[in-house]
C-alpha positions as CSV (number, residue, x, y, z in Angstrom):
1,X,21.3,12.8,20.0
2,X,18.0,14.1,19.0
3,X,14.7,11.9,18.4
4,X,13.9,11.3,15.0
5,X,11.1,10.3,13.4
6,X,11.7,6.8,11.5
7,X,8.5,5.6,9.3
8,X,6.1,4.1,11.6
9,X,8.5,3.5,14.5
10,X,10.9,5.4,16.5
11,X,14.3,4.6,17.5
12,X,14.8,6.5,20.8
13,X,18.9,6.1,20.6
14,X,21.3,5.2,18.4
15,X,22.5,1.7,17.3
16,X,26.4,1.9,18.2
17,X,29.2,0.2,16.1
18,X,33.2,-0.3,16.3
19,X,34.0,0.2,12.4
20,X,34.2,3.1,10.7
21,X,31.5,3.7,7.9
22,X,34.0,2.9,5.2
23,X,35.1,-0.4,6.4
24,X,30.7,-1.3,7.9
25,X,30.6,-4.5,5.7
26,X,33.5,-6.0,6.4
27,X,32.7,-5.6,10.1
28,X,30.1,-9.0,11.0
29,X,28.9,-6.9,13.6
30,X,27.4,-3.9,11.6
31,X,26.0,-6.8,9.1
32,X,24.3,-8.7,11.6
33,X,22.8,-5.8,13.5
34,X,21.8,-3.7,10.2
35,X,19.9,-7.1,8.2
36,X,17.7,-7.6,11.6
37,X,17.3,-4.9,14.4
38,X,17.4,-2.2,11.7
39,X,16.6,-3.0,8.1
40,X,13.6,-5.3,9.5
41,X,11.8,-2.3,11.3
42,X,12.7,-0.5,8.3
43,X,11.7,-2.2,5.0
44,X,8.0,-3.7,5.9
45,X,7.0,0.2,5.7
46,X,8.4,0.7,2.5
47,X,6.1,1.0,-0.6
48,X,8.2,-0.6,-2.7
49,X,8.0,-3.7,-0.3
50,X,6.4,-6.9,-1.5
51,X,6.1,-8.8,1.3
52,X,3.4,-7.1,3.2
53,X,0.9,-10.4,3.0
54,X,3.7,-12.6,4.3
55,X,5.3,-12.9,7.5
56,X,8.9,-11.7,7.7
57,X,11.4,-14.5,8.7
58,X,14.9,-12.9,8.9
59,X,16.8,-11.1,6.5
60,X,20.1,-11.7,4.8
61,X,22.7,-9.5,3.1
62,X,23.8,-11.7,0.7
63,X,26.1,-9.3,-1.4
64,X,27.5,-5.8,-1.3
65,X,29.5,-3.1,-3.5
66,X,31.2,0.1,-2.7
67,X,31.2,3.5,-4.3
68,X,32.7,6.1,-3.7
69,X,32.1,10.3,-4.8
70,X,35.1,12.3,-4.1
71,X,33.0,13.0,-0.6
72,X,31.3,10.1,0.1
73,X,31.4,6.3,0.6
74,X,28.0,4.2,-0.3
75,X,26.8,1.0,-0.3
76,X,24.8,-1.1,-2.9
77,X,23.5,-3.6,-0.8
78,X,21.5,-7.2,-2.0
79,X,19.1,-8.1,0.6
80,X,17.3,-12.1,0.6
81,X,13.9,-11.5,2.4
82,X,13.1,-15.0,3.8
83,X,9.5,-15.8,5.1
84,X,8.0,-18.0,7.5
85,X,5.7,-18.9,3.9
86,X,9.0,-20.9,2.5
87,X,9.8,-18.6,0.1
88,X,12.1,-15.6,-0.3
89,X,12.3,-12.4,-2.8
90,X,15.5,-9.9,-3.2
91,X,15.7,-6.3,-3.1
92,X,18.0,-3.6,-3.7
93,X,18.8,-0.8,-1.3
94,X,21.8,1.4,-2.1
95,X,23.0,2.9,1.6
96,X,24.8,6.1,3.0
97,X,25.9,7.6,5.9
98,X,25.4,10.7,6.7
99,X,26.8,12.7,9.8
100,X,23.9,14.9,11.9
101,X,25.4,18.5,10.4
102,X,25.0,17.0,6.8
103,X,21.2,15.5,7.1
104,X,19.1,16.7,4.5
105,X,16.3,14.2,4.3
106,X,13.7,12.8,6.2
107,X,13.7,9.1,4.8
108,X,16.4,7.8,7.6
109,X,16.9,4.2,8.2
110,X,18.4,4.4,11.4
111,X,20.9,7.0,13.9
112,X,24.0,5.3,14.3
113,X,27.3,5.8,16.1
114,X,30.1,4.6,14.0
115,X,33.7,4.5,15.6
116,X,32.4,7.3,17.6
117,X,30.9,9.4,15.0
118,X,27.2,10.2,15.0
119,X,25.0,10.2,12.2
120,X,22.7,8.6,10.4
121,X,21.8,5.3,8.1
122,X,19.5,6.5,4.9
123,X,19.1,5.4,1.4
124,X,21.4,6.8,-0.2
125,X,19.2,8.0,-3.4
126,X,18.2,10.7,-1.4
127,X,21.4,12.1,-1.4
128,X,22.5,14.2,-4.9
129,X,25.7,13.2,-4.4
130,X,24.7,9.6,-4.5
131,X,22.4,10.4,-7.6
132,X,25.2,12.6,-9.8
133,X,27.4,9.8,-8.8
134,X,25.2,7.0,-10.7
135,X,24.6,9.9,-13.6
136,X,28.7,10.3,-14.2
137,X,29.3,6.8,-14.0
138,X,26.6,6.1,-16.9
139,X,27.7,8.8,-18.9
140,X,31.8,7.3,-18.3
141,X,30.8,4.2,-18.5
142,X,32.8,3.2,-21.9
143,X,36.1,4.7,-20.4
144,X,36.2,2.0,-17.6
145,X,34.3,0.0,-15.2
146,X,34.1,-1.5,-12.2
147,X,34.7,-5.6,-12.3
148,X,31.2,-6.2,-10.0
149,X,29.0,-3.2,-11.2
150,X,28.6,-3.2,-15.1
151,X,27.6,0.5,-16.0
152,X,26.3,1.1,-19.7
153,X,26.0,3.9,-21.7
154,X,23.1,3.4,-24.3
155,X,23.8,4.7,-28.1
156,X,21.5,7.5,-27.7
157,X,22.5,8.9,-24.8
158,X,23.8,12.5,-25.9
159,X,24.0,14.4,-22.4
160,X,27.2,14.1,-21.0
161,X,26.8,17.0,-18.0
162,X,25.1,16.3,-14.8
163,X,22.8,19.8,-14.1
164,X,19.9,18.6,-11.9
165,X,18.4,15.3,-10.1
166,X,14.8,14.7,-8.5
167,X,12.7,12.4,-7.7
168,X,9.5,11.4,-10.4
169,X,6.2,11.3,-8.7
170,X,5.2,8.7,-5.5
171,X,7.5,5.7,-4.8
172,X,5.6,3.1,-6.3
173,X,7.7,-1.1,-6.5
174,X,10.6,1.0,-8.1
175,X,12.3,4.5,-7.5
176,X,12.3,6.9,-10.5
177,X,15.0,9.4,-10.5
178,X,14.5,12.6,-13.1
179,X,18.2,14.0,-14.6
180,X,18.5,17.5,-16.2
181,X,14.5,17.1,-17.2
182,X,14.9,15.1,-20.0
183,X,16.1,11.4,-18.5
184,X,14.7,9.1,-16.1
185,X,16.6,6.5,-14.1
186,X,14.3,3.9,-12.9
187,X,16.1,1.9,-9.8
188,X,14.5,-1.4,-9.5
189,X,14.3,-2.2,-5.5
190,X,12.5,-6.1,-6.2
191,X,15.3,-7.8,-8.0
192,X,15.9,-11.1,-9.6
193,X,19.0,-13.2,-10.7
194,X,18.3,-12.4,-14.2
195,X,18.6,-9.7,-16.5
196,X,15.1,-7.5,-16.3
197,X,12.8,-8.1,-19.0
198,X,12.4,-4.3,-18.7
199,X,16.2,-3.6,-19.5
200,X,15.9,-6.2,-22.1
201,X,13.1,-5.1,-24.3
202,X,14.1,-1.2,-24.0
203,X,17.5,-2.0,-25.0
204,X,16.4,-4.3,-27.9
205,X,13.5,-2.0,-29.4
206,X,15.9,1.1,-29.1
207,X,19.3,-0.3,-30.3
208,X,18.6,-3.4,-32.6
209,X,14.9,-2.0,-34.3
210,X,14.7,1.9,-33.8
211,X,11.5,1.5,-32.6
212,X,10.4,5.1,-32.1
213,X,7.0,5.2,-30.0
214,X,8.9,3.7,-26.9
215,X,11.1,5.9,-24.7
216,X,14.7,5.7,-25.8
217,X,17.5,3.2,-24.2
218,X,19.9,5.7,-22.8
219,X,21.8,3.2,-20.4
220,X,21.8,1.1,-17.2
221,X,23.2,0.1,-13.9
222,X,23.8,-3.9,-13.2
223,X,25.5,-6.3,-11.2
224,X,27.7,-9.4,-12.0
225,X,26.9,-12.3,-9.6
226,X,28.4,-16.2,-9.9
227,X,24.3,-16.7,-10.7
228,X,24.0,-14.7,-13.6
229,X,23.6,-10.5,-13.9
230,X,21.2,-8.4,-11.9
231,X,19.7,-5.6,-13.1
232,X,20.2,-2.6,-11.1
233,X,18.8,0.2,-13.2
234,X,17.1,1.4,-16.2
235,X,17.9,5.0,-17.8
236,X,15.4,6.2,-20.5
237,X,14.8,9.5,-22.3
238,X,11.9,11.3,-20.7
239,X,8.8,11.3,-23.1
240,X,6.7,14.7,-23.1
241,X,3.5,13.5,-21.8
242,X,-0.1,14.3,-20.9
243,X,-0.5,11.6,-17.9
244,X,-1.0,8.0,-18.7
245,X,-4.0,6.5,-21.3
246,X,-5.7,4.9,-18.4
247,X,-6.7,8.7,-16.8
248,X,-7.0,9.8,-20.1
249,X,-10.0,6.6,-21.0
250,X,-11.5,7.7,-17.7
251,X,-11.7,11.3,-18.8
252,X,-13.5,10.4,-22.4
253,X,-15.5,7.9,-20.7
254,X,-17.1,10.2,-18.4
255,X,-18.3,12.7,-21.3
256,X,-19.4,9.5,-23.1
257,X,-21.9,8.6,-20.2
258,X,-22.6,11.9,-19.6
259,X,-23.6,12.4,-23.4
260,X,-26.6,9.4,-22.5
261,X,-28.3,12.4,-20.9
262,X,-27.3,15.3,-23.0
263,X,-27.8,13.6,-26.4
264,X,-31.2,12.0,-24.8
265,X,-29.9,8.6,-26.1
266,X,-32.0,5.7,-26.1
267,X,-29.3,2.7,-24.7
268,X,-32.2,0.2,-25.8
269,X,-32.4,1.4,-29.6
270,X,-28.5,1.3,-29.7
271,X,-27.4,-1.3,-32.1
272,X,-25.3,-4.0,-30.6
273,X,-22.5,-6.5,-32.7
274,X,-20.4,-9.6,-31.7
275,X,-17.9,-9.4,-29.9
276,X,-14.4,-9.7,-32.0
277,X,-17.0,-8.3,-35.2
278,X,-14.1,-6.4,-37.3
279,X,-14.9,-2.8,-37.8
280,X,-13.2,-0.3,-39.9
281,X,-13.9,3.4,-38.3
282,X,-16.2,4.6,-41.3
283,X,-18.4,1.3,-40.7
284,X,-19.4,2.1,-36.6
285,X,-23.1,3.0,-37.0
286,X,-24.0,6.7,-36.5
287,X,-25.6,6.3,-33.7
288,X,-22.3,5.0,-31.7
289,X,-21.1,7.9,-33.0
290,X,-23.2,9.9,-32.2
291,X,-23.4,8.9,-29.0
292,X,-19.9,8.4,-28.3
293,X,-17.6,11.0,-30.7
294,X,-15.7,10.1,-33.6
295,X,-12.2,10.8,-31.4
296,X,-12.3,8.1,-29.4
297,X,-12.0,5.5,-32.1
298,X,-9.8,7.5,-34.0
299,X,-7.5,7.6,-30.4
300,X,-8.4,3.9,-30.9
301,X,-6.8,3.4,-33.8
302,X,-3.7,4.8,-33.1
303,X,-2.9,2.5,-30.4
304,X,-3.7,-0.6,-32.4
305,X,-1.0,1.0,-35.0
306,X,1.2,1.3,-32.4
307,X,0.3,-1.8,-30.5
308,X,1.1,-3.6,-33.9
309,X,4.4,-1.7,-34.7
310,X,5.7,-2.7,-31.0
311,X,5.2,-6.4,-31.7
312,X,6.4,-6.4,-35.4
313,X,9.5,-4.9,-33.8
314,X,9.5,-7.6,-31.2
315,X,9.1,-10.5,-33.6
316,X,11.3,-8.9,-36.3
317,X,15.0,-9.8,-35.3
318,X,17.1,-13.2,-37.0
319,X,19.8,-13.2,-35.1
320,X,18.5,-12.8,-31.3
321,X,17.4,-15.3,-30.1
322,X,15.9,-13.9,-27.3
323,X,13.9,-12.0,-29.8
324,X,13.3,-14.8,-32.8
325,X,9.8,-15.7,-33.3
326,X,8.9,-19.0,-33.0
327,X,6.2,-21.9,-33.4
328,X,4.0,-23.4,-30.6
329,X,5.3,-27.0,-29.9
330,X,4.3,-29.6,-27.2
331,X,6.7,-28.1,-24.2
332,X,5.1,-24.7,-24.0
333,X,1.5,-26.4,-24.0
334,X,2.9,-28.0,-20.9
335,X,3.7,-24.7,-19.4
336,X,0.8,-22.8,-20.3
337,X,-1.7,-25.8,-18.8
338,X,0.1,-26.3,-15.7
339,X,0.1,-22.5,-15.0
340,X,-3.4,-21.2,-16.1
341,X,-4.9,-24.8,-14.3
342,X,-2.8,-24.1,-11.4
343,X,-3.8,-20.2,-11.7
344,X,-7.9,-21.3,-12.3
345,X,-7.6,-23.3,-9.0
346,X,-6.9,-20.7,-6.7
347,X,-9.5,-18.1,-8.0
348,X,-11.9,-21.0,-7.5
349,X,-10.8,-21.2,-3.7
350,X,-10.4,-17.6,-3.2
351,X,-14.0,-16.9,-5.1
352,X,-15.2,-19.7,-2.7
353,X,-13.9,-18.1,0.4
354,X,-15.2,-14.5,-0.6
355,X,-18.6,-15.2,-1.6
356,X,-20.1,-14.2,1.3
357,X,-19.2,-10.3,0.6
358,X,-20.8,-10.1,-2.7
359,X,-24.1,-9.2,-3.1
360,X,-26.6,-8.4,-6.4
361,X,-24.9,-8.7,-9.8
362,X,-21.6,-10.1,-8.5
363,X,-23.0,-12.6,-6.4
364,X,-25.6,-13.7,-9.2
365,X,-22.3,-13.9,-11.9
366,X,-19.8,-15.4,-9.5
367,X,-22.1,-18.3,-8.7
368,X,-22.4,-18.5,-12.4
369,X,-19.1,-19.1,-12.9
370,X,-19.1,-22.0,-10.4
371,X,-21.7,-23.9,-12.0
372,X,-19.4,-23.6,-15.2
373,X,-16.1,-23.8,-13.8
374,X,-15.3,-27.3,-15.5
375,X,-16.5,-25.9,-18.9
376,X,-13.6,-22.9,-18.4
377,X,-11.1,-25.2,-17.2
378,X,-12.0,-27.6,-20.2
379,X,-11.6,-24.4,-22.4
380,X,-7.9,-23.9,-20.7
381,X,-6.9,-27.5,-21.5
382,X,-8.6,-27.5,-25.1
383,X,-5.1,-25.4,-26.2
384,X,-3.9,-27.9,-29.6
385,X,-1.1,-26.6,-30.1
386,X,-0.4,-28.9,-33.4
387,X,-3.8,-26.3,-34.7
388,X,-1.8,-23.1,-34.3
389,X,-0.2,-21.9,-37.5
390,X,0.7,-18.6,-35.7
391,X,4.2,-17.6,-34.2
392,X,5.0,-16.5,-30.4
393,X,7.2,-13.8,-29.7
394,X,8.3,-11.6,-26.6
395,X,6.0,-9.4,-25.6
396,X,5.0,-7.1,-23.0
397,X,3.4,-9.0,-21.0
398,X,1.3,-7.0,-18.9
399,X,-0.1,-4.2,-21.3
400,X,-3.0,-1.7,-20.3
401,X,-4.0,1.1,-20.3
402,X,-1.5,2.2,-17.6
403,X,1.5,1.5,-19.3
404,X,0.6,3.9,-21.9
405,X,1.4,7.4,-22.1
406,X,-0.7,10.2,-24.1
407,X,1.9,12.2,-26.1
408,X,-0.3,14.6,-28.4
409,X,-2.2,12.4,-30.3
410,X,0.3,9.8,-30.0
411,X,0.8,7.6,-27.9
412,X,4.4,5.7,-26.0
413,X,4.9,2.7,-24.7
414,X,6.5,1.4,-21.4
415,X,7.2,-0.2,-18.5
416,X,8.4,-3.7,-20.0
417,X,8.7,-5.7,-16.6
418,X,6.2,-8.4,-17.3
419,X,3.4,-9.5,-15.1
420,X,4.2,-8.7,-11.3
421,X,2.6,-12.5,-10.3
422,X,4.9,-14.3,-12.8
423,X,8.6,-15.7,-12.3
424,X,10.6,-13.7,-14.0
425,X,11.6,-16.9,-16.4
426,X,7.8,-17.0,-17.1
427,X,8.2,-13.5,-17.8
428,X,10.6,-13.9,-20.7
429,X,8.8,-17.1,-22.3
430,X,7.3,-16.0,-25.9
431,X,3.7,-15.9,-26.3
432,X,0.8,-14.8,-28.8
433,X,1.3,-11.4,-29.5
434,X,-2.9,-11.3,-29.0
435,X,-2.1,-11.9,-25.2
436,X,-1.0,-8.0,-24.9
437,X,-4.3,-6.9,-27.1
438,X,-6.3,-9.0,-24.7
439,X,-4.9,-7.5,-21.8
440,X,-5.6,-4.1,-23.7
441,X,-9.0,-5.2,-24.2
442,X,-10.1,-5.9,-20.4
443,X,-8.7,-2.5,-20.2
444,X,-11.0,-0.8,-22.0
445,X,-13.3,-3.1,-20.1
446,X,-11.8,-1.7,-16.7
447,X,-11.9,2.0,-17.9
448,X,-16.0,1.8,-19.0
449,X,-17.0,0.5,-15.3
450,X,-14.5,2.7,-13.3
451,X,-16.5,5.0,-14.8
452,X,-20.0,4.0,-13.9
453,X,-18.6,3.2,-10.4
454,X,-16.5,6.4,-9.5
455,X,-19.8,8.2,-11.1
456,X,-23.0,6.3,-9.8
457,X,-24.8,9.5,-8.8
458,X,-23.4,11.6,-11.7
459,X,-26.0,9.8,-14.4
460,X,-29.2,9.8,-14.4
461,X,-30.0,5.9,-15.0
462,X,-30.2,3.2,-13.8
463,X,-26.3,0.7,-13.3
464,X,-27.9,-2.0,-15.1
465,X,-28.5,0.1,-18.1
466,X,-25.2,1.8,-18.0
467,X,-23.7,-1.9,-18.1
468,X,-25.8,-2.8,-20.9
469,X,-24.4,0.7,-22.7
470,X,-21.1,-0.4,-21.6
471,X,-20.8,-3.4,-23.2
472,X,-22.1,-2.7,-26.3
473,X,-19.2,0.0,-26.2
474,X,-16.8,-2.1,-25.6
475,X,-17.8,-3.9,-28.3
476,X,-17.3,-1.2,-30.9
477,X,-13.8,-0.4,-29.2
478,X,-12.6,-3.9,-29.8
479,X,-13.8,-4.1,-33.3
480,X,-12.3,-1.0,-34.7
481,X,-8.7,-2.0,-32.4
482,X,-8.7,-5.7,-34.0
483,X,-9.3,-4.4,-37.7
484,X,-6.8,-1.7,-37.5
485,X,-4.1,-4.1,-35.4
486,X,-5.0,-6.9,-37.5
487,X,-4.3,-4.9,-41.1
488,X,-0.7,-3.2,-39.5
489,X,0.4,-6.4,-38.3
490,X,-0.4,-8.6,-41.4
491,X,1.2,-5.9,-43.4
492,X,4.4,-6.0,-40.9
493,X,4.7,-9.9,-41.8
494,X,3.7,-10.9,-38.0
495,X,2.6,-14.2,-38.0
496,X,-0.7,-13.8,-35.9
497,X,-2.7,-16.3,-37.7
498,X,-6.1,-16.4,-39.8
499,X,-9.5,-15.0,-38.5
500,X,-10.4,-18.1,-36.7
501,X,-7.0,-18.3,-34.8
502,X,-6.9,-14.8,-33.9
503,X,-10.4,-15.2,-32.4
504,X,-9.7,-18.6,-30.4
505,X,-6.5,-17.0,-29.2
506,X,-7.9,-13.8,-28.1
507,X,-10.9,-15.5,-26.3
508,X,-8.5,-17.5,-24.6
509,X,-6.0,-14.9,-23.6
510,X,-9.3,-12.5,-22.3
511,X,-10.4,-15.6,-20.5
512,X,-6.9,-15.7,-18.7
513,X,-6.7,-12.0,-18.1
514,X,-10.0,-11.8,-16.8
515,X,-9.3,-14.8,-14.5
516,X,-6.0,-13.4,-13.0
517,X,-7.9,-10.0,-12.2
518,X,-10.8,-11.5,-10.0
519,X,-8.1,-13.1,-7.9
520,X,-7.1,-9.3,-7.3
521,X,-10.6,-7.9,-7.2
522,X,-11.7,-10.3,-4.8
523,X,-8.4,-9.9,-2.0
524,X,-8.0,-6.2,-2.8
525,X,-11.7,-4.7,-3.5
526,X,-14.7,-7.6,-3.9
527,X,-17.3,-4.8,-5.5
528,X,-15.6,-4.7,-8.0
529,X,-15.3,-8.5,-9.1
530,X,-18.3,-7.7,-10.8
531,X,-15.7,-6.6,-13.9
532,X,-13.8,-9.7,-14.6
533,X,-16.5,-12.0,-14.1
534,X,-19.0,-9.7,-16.2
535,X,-16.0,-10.4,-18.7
536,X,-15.8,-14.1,-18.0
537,X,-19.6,-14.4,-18.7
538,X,-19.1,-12.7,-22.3
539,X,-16.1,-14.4,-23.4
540,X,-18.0,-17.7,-22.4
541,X,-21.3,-16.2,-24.0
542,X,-22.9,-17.2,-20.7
543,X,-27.2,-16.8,-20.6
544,X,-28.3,-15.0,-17.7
């Protein structure tokens, strides 16, 4: 047999079994060697891997299902990573064998020899048999079913003929498949013993409230456990699109800067507000519009509408429970304390451990936020819940500017997963509503210094004046996004509270989201730290 390339490594021979490939997981021999020689060389180089910060302790298949095309036998297999850490996390990996006059992919997983056949190990999404198999199976799904894999056809799934299958974009923590151009099938590779909030939500908003700005439920893939259902996979219509709202920010915040220049603007006569200052479009001064274009507030505004539709469609169902709004009470006080104090604690340690690679502005605001770390924690624990006459319901949970995509001058929705440092019971808990428009907010925040970063030789000024024209953008940005979301919601009958409410809850949930990002700033990139605890030092009103 040939040499072949296998991710970083390189298997010079093949792994050799006794079973035949249609009988590998009954065999103890196959399972042993493929969950440790194999899968561990295999699955640390994968970018939907989680693990990569931990050290790999073994790995376990802990269940298995077969499928079968009318040429092929595959494999879904349930892996439990354990590591040295104490902890585990499970993935999904369907499998396939594939003899050496069949390959026709370069992602293998190993060359094997099974009952004297050579061939090879590989994921069996790379094969379009494996992916028309998973399409049919959808689209039959009401006729019968398996009594371990649950396939579900969604109500607006129309297609019923399997034309063409191909991968969307770069591997990311899941695998997107793309079906006849107009569906995507998202197989989740981290999975939990729980139904995906993902699944969940998209189902709900399509099926139960029609809500349109979302892509469509078409179906899914789980399996049926003793523990409870596992989401497999996710199939949505595919939304016409212009790239994500994040790229798109970046692109109107780079002619904004670069209007300082052309427009000769003066960033000292440019008139600054309050932060969470309401501001209907027609009332932001001429000279941020000048400055900065009427479109961008008016792109502004849409997303508040739609911001506010999504969660009066999330808080708008009687008889879900999963999906009933409901009042803040004395348990989920506990649960929010325990988690942002726990949460607050280990930025304070990581901060402390980093300090020595930040330099200038960063330095001067991190040490800042030491000397007034027990006035934020005190603003953590200060949560009364007996004040709030508001109502918590499910909500995205981790919504930016990268879970939105531009659609005209609309925009979509997506990616419903939740936070990727939560549990995925945490996940599901109902929360302000304002949490997702804080995490909107920070952002904006985000887009405004990627900009001046990615761009420090592009304008002519100085970054401390940029950061000054930055924030008083961001300002205006939040203003006319609170009014608008504010007016849809209160008209939607979503229970977000009076002015003084909305303001301590969105200070609080910035304050959080701006916590949980320096954590990530400071492991992943510690330059830019300088953006969550710039935003820490307004939300607190901090005086240099």
């Amino acid at each position: 047999m040939k040499d072949i390339k296998i991710n970083e490594g390189e298997f010079q021979n093949p792994f050799v079994f006794k079973t035949d490939w249609k009988n590998a997981f009954d065999d103890e021999d196959f399972v042993k060697v493929f969950s440790s020689d194999i899968l561990e060389n295999y699955i640390v180089n994968k970018r939907w891997y989680g693990g990569k910060a931990s050290t790999l302790k073994y790995i376990e298949v802990v269940e298995y299902f077969k499928m079968t095309s009318k040429k092929n036998t595959y494999y879904g297999v349930l892996l439990e990573v354990n590591f040295k850490e104490a902890f585990f996390q499970n993935y999904f990996m369907p499998i396939s064998f594939m003899a050496e006059e069949e390959l026709d992919t370069n992602t293998i997983i190993a060359p094997v020899k099974m009952n004297g056949q050579d061939g090879f190990l590989v994921d069996a999404l790379h094969q379009e048999d494996f992916r028309k198999l998973l399409f049919d199976k959808i689209v039959s799904s009401g006729d019968k079913n398996e009594v371990k894999v649950k396939f579900h056809k969604g109500q607006k799934l129309e297609v019923t003929e399997y034309k063409s299958s191909k991968f969307m974009g770069v591997e990311q923590s899941n695998t997107s498949i793309i079906y006849n151009n107009t569906l995507v099938l998202k197989i989740f590779r981290r999975i939990y013993t729980s139904t995906n909030p993902d699944y969940e939500i998209s189902r709900f908003l399509t099926e139960e409230m029609n809500f349109k700005n979302s892509p469509a439920y078409t179906g899914s893939i789980s399996v049926t456990l003793i523990e409870g259902s596992i989401t497999l996979g996710l199939m949505q219509e595919l939304v016409p699109n212009q790239g994500d709202a994040w790229q798109f920010m970046l692109e109107e915040m780079d002619s904004i800067f670069e209007n300082l220049k052309t427009k000769k603007i003066k960033i000292e006569r440019l008139p600054n507000i309050e932060l969470f200052q309401r501001l209907k479009i027609n009332e932001v001064p001429h000279e941020i519009i000048d400055w900065a274009g009427l479109s961008i507030f008016m792109r502004i505004n849409t997303l508040a509408i739609r911001t506010a539709e999504m969660h009066i469609a999330l808080g708008g169902c009687n008889h879900d429970t999963s999906f009933t709004p409901t009042t803040y009470n004395g348990d989920y006080t506990v649960w929010l304390k325990n988690r942002l104090t726990y949460q607050f604690q280990n930025r304070l340690n990581i901060l402390e451990n980093n300090l020595h690679k930040l330099d200038g502005l960063a330095l001067d605001l991190a040490n800042q936020f030491l000397d007034h770390k027990k006035e934020i924690r005190k603003l953590f624990l200060d949560f009364d819940w007996t004040k709030m006459k508001s109502e918590r319901i499910r909500i995205h949970g981790d919504y930016h500017l990268g879970q939105v995509l531009v659609n005209g001058d609309d925009f979509y929705l997506l990616d419903f997963e939740g936070e990727p440092e939560s549990t995925i019971r945490d996940r599901k808990v109902k929360q302000p509503p304002l949490k997702d428009v804080a995490g909107m907010f920070r952002s904006f925040h985000y887009s405004i210094y990627a900009t001046i970063f990615n761009n420090k030789d592009k304008y002519p000024f100085e970054q401390e004046e940029l950061f000054k024209a930055g924030e008083i953008l961001f300002k205006y940005f939040v203003g006319v996004f609170i009014q608008t979301y504010t007016d849809v919601a209160q008209a939607g009958n979503l229970n977000i509270g009076y002015r003084k409410e909305i303001d301590f809850l969105l200070k609080y949930c910035l304050l959080e989201k701006a916590v949980y990002e320096l954590g990530y700033e400071l492991n992943s990139r510690p330059r830019w730290s300088v953006i969550p605890l710039t935003g820490i030092a307004s939300i607190m009103e901090f005086k240099n």
